[in-house]
C-alpha positions in Angstrom: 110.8 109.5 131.0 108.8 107.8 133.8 105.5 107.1 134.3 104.5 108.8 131.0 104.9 109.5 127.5 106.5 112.9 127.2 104.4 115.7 126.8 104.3 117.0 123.8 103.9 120.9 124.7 107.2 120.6 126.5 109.4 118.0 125.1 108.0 118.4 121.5 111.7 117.5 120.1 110.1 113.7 121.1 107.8 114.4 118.2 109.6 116.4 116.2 109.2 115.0 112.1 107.9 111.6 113.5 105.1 111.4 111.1 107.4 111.6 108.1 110.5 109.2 110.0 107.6 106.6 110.4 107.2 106.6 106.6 110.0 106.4 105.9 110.5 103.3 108.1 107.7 101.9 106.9 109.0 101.8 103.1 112.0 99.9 104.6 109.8 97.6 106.7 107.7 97.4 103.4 111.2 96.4 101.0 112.3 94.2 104.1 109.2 92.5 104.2 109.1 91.8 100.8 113.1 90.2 100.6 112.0 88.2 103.5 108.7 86.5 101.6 110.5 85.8 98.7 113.2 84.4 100.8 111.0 82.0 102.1 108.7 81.1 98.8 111.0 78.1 98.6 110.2 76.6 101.6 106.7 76.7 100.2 107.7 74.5 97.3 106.8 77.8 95.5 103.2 77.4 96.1 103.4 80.6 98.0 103.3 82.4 94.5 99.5 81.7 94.5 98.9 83.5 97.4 101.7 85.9 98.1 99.8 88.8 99.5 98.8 86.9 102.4 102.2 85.2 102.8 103.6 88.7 102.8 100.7 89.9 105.3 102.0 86.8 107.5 105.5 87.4 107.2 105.0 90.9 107.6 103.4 90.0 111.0 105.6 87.9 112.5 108.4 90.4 111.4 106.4 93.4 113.1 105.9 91.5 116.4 109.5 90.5 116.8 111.0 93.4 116.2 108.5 95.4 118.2 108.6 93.2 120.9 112.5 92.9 120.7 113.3 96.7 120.5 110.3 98.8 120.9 110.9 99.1 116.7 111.1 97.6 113.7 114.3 97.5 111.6 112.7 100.4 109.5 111.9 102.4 112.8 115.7 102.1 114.5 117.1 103.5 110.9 115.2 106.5 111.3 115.6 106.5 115.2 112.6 106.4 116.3 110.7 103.6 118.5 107.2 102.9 120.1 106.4 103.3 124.1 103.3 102.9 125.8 101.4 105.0 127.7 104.1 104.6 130.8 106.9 105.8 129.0 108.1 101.9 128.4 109.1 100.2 125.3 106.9 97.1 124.3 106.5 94.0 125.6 105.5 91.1 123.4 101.7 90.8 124.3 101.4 95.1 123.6 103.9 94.2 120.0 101.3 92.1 118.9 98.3 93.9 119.6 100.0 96.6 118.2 100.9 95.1 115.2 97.3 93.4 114.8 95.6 96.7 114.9 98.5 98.3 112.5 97.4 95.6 110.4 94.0 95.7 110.6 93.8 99.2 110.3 96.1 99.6 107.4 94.2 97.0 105.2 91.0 99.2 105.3 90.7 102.5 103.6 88.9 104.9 106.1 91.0 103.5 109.2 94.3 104.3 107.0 93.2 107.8 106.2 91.7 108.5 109.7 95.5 107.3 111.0 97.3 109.5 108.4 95.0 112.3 109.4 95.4 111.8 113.1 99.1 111.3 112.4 99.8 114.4 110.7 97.4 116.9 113.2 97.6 115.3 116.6 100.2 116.8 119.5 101.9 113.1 119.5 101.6 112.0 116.1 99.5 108.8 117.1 97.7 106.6 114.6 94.6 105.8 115.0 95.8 101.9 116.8 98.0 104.0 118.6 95.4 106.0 120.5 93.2 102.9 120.9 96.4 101.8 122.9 98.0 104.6 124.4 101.1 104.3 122.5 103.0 106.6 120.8 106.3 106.8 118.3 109.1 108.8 119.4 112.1 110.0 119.0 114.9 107.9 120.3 116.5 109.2 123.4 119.9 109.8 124.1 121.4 107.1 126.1 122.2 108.4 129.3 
């Protein structure tokens, strides 16, 4: 896998149920996420009560962009064995993990941009969301380790 994501018309086992693996890891993200803020509502003198959705959207972040950056996928993502490349065929640095995850995050907190990625998800050859084809990335299966 040089140069290029795989191509989907002939290595379509990259692909293969990615759409329903990246739910999946996103539930676990999602119940990760959510351990993690509550974890750290102490540290906020428990003033983060008042505006927990946005300490979760912040923790959430940071937790995205770390992980992505640190192994091409979140905690969620490696359980279900899959992880994110770009458009070379490479995993992600940390500059493309937080652009990434900005978009993700963006697009997920609006309701047209979530359906358009489900919907682009679910029908497209690579299974891209709608942030991933803005960026050329795509989730994949995990290859074998040679």
């Amino acid at each position: 896998m040089t140069n290029a994501l795989p191509d989907p018309d002939y290595h379509a086992e990259f692909y293969a149920d990615v759409p329903l693996k990246r739910l999946i890891a996103w539930l676990v993200d999602t119940l990760l996420i959510v351990l993690l803020t509550v974890l750290v509502l102490p540290f906020t003198a428990f003033t983060g009560l008042f505006y927990f959705p946005f300490l979760a959207m912040m923790v959430g972040f940071v937790y995205r962009v770390l992980s992505v950056a640190g192994a091409s996928a979140t905690p969620g993502m490696r359980l279900m064995a899959i992880e994110l490349r770009n458009a070379r065929g490479e995993r992600l640095d940390l500059p493309q993990a937080a652009l990434h995850t900005l978009l993700f995050t963006v697009f997920f907190s609006m309701m047209l941009p979530q359906v358009a990625s489900l919907a682009l998800m679910l029908t497209g050859p690579r299974a891209q969301g709608l942030h991933d084809l803005m960026l050329g990335t795509a989730a994949i299966n995990r290859p074998a380790a040679v």
